[in-house]
N, C-alpha and C positions, 0 to 999 in steps of 0.2 A: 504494500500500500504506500502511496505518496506520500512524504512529508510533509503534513500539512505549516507552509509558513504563515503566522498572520500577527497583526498590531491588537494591542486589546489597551482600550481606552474607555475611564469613567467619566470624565470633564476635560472637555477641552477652553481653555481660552486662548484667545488670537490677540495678538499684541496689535495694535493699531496700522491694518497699511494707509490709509490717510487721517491725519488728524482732521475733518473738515467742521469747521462752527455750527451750533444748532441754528441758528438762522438761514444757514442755508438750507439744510436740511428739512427746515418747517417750510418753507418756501415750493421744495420739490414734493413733499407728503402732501398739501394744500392741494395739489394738482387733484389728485382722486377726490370722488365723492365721499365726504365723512358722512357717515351713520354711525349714529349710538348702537343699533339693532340692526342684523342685515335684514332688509327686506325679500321677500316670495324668496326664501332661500331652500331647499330641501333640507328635510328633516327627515333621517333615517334612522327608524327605530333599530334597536337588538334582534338581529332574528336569529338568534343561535339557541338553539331547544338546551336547557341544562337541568331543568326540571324533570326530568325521566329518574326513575328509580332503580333502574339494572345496572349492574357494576361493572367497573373495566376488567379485562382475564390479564392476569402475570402472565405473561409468553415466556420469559427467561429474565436472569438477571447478570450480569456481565462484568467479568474485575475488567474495570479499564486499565486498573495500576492494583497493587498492593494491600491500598487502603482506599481505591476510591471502586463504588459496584453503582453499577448502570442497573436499574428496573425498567423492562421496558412491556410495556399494556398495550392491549388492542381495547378500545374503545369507539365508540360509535356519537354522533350527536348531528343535527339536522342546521346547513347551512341553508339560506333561502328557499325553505319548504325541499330542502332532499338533503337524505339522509348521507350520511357521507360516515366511513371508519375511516382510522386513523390510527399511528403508531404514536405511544407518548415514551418519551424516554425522560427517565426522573431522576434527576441523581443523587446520593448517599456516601457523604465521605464528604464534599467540599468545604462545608461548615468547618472545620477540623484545621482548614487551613488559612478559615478569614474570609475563604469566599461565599456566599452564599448558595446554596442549592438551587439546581437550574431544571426549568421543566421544557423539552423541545415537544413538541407535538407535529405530526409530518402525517398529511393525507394521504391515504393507500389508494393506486390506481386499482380498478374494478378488476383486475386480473392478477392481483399480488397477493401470495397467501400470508398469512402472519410470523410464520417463519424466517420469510423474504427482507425481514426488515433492513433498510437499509446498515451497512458498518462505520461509516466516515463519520458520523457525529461522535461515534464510541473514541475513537481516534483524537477527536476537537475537543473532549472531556478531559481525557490525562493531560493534551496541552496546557487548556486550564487551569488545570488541578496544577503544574509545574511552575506557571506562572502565577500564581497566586502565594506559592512559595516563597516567589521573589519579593512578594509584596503587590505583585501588580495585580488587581483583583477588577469584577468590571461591578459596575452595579446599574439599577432603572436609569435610562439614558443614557446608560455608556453606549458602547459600539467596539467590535471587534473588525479588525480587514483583511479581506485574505487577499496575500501578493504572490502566490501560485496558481489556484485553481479555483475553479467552480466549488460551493458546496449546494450537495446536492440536486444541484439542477446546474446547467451553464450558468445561466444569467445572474446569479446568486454572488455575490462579491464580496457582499459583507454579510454582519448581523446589528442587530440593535436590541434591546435587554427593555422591555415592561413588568409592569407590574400580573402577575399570574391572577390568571381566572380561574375560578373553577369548569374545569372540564369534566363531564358526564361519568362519574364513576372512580378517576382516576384521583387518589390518595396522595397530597401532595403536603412537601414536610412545612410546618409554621414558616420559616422564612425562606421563597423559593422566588426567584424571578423569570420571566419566561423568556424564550432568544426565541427570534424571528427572522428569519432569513430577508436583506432584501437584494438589490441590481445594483450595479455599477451607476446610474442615473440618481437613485435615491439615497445611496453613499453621498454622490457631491452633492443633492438637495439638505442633508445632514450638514455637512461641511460647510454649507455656506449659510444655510437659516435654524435650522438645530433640529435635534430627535423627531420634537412636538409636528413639527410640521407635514414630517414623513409620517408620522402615527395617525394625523389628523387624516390623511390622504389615502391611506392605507384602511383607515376604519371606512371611510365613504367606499372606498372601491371594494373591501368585503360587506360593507353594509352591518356594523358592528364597532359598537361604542367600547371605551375611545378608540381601540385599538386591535385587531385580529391577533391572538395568541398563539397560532398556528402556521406551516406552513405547505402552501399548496406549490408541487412543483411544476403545475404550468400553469402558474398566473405569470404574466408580462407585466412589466415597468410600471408603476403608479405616475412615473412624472414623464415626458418626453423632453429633447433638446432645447425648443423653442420656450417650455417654460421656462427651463434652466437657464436661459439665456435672458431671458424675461427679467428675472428673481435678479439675477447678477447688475442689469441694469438699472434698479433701482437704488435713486441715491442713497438710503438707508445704508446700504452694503459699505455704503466709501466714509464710511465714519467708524470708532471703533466696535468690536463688538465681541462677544461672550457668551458662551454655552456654561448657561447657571442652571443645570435641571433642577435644582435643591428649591433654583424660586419659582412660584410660582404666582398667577394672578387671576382674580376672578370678578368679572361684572354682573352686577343685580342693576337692572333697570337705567338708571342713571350715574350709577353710585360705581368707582372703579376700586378696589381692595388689591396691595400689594401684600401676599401674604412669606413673612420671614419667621426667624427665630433666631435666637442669638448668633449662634453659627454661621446660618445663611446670613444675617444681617453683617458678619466681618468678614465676610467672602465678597459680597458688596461693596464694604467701604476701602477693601485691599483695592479693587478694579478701580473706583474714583481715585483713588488715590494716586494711579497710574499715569493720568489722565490730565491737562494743562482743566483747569475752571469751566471753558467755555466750552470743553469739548461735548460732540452729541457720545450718549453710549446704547449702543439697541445690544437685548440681554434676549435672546433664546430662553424662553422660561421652561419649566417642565409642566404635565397635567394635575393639575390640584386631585387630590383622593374623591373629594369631595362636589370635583363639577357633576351638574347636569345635563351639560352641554360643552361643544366644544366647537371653535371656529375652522373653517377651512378653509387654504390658500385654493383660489382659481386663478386660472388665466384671465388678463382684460377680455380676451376673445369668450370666454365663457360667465364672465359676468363680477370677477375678480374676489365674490363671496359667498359662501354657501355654509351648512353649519349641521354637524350631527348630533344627536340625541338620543339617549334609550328612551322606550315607550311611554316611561312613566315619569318623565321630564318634567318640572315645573317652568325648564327656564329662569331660574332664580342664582342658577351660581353657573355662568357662562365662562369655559377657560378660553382665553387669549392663549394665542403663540410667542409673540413677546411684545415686549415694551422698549419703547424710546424714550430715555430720557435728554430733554433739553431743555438746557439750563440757559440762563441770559436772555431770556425772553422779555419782550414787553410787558405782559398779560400770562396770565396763566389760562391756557386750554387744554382740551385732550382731543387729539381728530383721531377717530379711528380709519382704518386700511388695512383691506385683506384681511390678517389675522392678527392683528393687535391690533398696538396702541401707540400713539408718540404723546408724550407725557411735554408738555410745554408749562415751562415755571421760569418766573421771575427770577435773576440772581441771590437775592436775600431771598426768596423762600427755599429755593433750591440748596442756600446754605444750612436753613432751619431742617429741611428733611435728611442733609446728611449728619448735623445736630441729631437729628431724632434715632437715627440708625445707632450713631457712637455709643451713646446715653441710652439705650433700649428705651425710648418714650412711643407715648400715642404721635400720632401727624395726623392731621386732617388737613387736608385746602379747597375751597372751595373757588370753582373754576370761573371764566366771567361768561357772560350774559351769551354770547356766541355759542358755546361749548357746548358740544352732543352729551356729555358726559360732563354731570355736572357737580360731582365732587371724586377726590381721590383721600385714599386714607392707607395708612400701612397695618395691617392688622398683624401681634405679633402673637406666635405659639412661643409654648413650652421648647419642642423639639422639634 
């Protein structure tokens, strides 16, 4: 079997390739339509059956290494009204080395017995497991790259690491996160706008909030060139910016919630800190636990916004993909685009919010009379 070579990364930050002002910045965001709320957007419920009562069958369990055993189940569960099986490989032993336990789940074509199950992941486990030794461990939002091969399908280049659903029967340890194969196209959409974006896109195109846990090997690219080229051209991109899955943010209504915790909040003020006063910073957030919904990047040609939901959505805690921070404003606003937000604040408030960050304080501001979104506050957790 190949050697599988690959990069395993939990956060990434990008050091600034241009420093450009938030006034420019606000100037180019201006260009689209702000909405508070996207308007006639699709809303795609959960349609994954998990409610069934029959349980997944052990098929075998596999020493990857010494101290690490692969379990791997055949299990069944119902994508868009058809029923679909599936191989879950769960692993036992990673804990042990700091990383957490990982659940791959991979769609069986109609002619493959359960025996059949593919071996290469068995393989991507001890790597893991090796690396994680080193200290280099992946967590939600991280991302893995492979610079040899295909895994399990050609088109498959990397992976990216969510948070584990419960799948149909299959017995998964307290702290487990799930890997998702995706394409060489949604690698650089990762790269350039962060995990959320790809998740967001991913759950639309399986139809399943936030995110598909699973991986089917012939589904094709979520994103094509010309988006990529798209995303790239927008000024956003030419100011600095930051893959923070740790923050995340969430809109009710009018009202926009920066949600931190001490932690996340000096991961935050290391980044400002980086950074000359006036500079703009757009942070890739991760998806809040807690959304009921969540934003999705389109194409201008496709209408540049659209937004998922499970069924039982209130619309009350809406994730964003990320936030713009720009400081030295005249006026404080918030114009949304796509899938966030550009956060526009006066230089004295913008000093009082990173005040609030240092100081673990409340912040509230309330935006002016223009603004879609007509306050921001930074809500802080425990952990």
């Amino acid at each position: 079997m190949a050697k599988i070579l690959l990069t395993i990364c939990q956060m990434t930050v990008s050091k600034p390739f241009h420093l450009i002002t938030a006034s420019l910045i606000a100037v180019n965001f201006c260009c689209g339509k702000a909405l508070a709320f996207p308007q006639n957007v699709p809303l795609l419920p959960a349609s994954i059956d998990i409610s069934g009562t029959s349980q997944a069958q052990l098929i075998n369990t596999v020493n990857a290494s010494p101290d690490l055993k692969i379990h791997i189940y055949t299990n069944s569960f119902t994508i868009s009204n058809k029923s679909q099986d599936a191989w879950s490989y769960v692993t036992d032993g990673l804990e042990k080395v700091g990383q957490e336990e990982i659940v791959l789940t991979v769609l069986k074509g109609d002619d493959e017995q359960n025996q059949a199950f593919p071996q290469l992941p068995i393989k991507l486990f001890a790597s893991i497991e090796s690396l994680a030794k080193q200290k280099k461990v992946v967590n939600v939002g991280g991302y893995t790259e492979f610079r040899t091969q295909g895994f399990l399908a050609p088109q498959f280049k990397g992976l990216i690491y969510t948070r584990a659903t419960a799948l149909q029967g299959v017995p998964l340890p307290a702290n487990c996160i799930a890997m998702v194969p995706v394409t060489k196209e949604e690698m650089e959409v990762y790269q350039t706008a962060g995990p959320s974006r790809v998740m967001a896109r991913l759950g639309r195109e399986a139809q399943f909030f936030p995110c598909p846990t699973w991986c089917d090997r012939a589904r094709k690219s979520s994103f094509n060139l010309a988006e990529i080229a798209e995303m790239k051209d927008d000024p956003i991109f030419r100011s600095a910016k930051a893959h923070t899955f740790s923050l995340t943010a969430l809109q009710n209504k009018d009202h926009l919630a920066l949600k931190v915790n001490p932690k996340t909040s000096d991961l935050l003020l290391d980044l400002l800190n980086q950074l000359p006063k006036d500079s703009a910073l757009r942070l890739a957030l991760g998806i809040d636990p807690q959304a009921d919904a969540l934003l999705v990047w389109e194409s201008k040609q496709n209408g540049n916004r659209s937004m998922i939901a499970p069924s039982s959505s209130g619309f009350k805690k809406i994730a964003i993909t990320f936030i713009a921070l720009l400081p030295g404003m005249s006026d404080n606003e918030i114009l949304s685009g796509s899938d966030g937000c550009a956060l526009m604040m006066t230089q004295s408030d913008y000093n009082r919010f990173r005040e609030a960050l240092t100081h673990k304080r409340q912040f509230d501001l309330k935006m002016n009379d223009k603004s879609m979104i007509k306050n921001f506050s930074i809500d802080w957790a425990d952990q």
